[in-house]
C-alpha positions in Angstrom: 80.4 196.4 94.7 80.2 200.1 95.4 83.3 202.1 96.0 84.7 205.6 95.9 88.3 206.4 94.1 90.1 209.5 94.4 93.3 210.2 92.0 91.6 207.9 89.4 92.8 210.1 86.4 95.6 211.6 87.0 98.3 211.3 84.3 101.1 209.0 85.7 103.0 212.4 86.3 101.9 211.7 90.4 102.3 207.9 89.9 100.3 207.6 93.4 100.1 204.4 95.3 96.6 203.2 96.1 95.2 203.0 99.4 92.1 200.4 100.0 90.1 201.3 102.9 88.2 199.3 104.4 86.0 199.9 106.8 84.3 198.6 110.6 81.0 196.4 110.8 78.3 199.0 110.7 80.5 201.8 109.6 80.4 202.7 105.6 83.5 204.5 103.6 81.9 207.9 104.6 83.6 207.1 108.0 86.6 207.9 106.2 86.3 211.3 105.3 88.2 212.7 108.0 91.1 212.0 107.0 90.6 211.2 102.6 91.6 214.7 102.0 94.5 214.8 103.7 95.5 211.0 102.6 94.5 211.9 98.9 97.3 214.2 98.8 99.8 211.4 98.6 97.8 208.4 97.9 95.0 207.3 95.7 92.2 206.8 98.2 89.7 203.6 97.3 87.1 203.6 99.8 85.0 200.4 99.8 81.5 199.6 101.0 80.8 196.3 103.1 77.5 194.7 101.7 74.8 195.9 103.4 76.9 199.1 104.3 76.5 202.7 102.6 76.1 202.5 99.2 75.6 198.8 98.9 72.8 198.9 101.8 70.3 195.7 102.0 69.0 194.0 104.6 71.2 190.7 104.4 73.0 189.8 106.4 77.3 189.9 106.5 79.7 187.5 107.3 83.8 187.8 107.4 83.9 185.2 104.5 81.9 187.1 102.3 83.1 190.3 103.0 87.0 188.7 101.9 85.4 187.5 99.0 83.7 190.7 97.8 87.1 192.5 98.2 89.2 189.3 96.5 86.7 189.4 93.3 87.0 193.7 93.3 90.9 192.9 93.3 91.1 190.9 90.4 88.9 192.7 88.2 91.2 195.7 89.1 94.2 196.9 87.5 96.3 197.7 90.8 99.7 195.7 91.1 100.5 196.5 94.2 98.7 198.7 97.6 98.6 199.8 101.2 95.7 197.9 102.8 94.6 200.2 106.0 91.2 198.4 108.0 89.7 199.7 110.8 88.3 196.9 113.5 86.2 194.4 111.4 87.6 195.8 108.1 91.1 194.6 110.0 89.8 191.3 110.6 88.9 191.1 106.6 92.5 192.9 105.7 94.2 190.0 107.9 92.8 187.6 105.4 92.8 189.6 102.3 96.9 189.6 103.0 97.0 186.3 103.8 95.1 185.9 100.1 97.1 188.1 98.1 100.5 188.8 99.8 102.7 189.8 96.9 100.2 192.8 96.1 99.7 194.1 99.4 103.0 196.6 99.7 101.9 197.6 103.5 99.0 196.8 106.3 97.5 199.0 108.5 95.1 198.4 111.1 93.4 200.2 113.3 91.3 199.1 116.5 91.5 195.9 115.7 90.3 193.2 118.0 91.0 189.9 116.3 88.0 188.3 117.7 87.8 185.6 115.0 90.5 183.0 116.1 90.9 182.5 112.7 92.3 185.6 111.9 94.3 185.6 114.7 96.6 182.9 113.8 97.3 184.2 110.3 97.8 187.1 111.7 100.8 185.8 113.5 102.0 184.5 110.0 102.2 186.9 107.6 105.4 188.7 106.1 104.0 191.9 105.3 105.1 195.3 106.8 102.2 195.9 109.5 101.3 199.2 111.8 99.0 198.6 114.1 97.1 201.5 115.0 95.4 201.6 119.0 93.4 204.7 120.3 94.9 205.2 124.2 91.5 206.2 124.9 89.9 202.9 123.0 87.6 201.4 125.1 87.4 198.2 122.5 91.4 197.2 122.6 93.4 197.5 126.0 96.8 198.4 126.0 97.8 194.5 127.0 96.1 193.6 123.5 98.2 195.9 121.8 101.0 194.4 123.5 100.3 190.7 122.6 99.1 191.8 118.7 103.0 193.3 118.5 104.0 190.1 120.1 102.1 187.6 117.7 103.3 189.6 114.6 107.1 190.2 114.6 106.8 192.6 111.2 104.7 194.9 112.8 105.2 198.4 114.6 102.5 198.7 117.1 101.7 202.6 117.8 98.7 203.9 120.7 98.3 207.4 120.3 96.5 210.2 122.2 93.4 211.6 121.6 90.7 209.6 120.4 89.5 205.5 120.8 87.6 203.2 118.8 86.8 205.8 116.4 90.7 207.0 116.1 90.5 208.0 112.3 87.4 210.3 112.9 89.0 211.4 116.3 91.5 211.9 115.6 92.6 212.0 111.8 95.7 214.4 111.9 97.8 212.0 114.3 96.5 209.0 112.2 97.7 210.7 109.0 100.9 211.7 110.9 101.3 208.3 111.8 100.7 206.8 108.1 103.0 209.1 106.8 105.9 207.8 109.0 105.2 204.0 108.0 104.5 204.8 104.5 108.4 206.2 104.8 109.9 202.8 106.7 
């Protein structure tokens, strides 16, 4: 599995908690970069590539399953204890079940445009205990503000937040209000 890490090597003098970000179907961790930079500052960024995505391009083809998988095997050849977990639409879907998977090492969960179109997903979504933002573009043409609505609903841990300028694409649209936005939660 291919992934980028910022922050690696720094002595334990910055002690940074590790962000894993996970991308939408289609997208790569180069969709990221709008806000890395910024987020690197007071995290240490791991930007992960789907299969078949950016660096770990092919031509087969990519389900949910093995997508949770990929991540699950990365997690426990890694040495993080804990992290924030932040997905953007499909990469939600997968972070849904990554948390329902590893619960204890997943400190907060952050989604962005996330549909829940896999049923699945759904209902654990409803059940987990982790500390949850949910992240909506008000100019999203993918998730309506009554989605939003019902997401907060199903998911009593989770602050639900629809921000101005930008949609689907919120983190590249908008990456200062989505940084703005991480920052609060990361301080709940």
């Amino acid at each position: 599995m291919n992934y980028l890490e910022t922050n690696k090597f720094l002595k334990n003098d910055k002690n940074l908690q590790p962000v894993i970000l996970l991308h939408e179907i289609g997208d790569s961790s180069e969709s990221w970069k709008q806000i890395t930079e910024d987020l690197s500052k007071i995290f240490n960024i791991i930007q992960i590539d789907f299969r078949g995505h950016g660096l770990n391009s092919s031509l087969e083809k990519v389900s949910i399953n093995t997508c949770v998988s990929d991540i699950l095997d990365f997690l426990d050849q890694s040495s993080y204890k804990s992290f924030f977990l932040i997905g953007h639409g499909f990469g939600g879907e997968c972070a849904v079940l990554i948390a329902n998977q590893k619960p204890n090492m997943i400190k907060k969960l952050i989604l962005i445009e996330t549909k829940f179109s896999d049923e699945h997903v759904w209902d654990i979504w409803g059940k987990l205990l982790i500390p949850s933002l949910y992240v909506r573009g008000r100019q999203s043409d993918v998730i309506s503000h009554e989605l939003a609505i019902q997401i907060r609903e199903k998911q009593k841990r989770c602050f639900v937040t629809e921000l101005e300028g930008g949609g689907h694409q919120f983190h590249a649209d908008s990456p200062h209000s989505l940084i703005s936005a991480i920052s609060w939660f990361n301080n709940q």
